[in-house]
C-alpha positions in Angstrom: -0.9 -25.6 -20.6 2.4 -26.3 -19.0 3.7 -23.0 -20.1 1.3 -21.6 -18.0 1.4 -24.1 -15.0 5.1 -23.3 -14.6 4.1 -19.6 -15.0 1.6 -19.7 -12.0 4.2 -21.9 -9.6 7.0 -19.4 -11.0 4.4 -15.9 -9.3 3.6 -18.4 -6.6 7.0 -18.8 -4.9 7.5 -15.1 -6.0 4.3 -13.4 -3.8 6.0 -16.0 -1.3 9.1 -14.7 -1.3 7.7 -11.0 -0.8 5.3 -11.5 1.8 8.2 -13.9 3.6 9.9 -10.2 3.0 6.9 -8.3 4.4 6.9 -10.6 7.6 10.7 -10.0 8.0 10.9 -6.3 8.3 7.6 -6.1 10.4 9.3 -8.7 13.0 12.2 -7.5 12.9 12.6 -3.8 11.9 11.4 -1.3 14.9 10.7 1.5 12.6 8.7 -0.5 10.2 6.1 -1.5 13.2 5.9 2.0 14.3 4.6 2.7 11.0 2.0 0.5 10.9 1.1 1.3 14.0 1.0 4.8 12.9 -0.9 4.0 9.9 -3.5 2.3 11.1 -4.1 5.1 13.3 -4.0 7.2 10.3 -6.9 5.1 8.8 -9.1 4.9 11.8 -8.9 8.8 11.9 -9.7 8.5 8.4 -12.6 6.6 8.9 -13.8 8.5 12.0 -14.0 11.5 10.4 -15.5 10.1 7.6 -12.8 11.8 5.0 -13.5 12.1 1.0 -12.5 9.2 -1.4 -9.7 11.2 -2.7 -8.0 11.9 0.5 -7.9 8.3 1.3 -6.0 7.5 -1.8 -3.7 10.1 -1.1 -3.2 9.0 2.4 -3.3 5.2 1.2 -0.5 6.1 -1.4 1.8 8.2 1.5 1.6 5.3 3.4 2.8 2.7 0.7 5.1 5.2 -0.2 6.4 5.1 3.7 6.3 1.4 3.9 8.2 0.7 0.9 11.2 3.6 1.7 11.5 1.7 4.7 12.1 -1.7 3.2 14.4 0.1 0.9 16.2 1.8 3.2 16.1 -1.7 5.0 17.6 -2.9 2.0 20.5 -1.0 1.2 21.9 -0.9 4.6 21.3 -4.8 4.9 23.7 -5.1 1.4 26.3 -2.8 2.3 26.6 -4.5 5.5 27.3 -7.5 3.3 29.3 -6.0 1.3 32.3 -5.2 3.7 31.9 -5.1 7.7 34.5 -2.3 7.7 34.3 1.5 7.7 34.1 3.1 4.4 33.4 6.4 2.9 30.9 5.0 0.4 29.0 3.0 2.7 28.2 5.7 5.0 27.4 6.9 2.0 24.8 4.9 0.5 23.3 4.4 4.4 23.0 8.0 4.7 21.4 8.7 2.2 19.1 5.5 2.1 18.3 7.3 5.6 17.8 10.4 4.0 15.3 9.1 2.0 12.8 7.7 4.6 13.4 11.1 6.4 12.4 12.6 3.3 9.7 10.6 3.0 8.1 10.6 6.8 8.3 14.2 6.6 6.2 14.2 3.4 3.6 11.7 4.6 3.5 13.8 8.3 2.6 16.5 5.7 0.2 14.8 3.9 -2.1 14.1 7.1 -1.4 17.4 8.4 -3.4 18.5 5.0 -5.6 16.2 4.9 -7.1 16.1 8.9 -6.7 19.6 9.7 -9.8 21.3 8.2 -11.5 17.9 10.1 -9.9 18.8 13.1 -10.9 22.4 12.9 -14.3 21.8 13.0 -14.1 19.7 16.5 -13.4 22.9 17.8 -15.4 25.6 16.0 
């Protein structure tokens, strides 16, 4: 029984940790409100336009995938800045390619919905 108390306060301070995490890049990191912003948008037009159950996995899973390249890139370019303030070949780097990633990734996501909404789209106007 106190194996498992200590367990449960061990996952406790752990989901706070992330959600303290979650909090941080949404107050602090522009591009990480413009994506929820964007996603919820995304799911109202989901919702308005009534789209299959499938399609709102896949759309649910792009924009997981966005939020979590963006705390990642988030990441990376916090630790190299801690890492050494100077200029330095690898750090650029790692940034660069950290930003490479959630380019990457936005443009896969924009493709996603593109997929997804434009047969609904279509019919607005047919």
């Amino acid at each position: 029984m106190v194996r498992m108390k200590e367990l449960l306060r061990t996952h406790h301070i752990s989901f706070k940790n992330a959600f303290a995490g979650v909090l941080w890049s949404f107050r602090t990191q522009p591009n990480f409100r413009i994506h929820a912003l964007l996603s919820a948008f995304v799911l109202f037009a989901a919702s308005f336009f009534q789209i299959e159950k499938i399609e709102y996995v896949v759309l649910l899973f792009a924009i997981v995938l966005g939020f979590t390249s963006e705390m990642l890139n988030t990441s990376v370019e916090s630790m190299t800045d801690l890492i050494s303030t100077e200029w330095k070949k690898e750090a650029k780097i790692a940034k660069d390619v950290a930003a490479g990633m959630m380019l990457f990734t936005a443009f896969g996501t924009a493709a996603i919905a593109v997929i997804i909404f434009y047969p609904y789209i279509a019919k607005l106007f047919i």
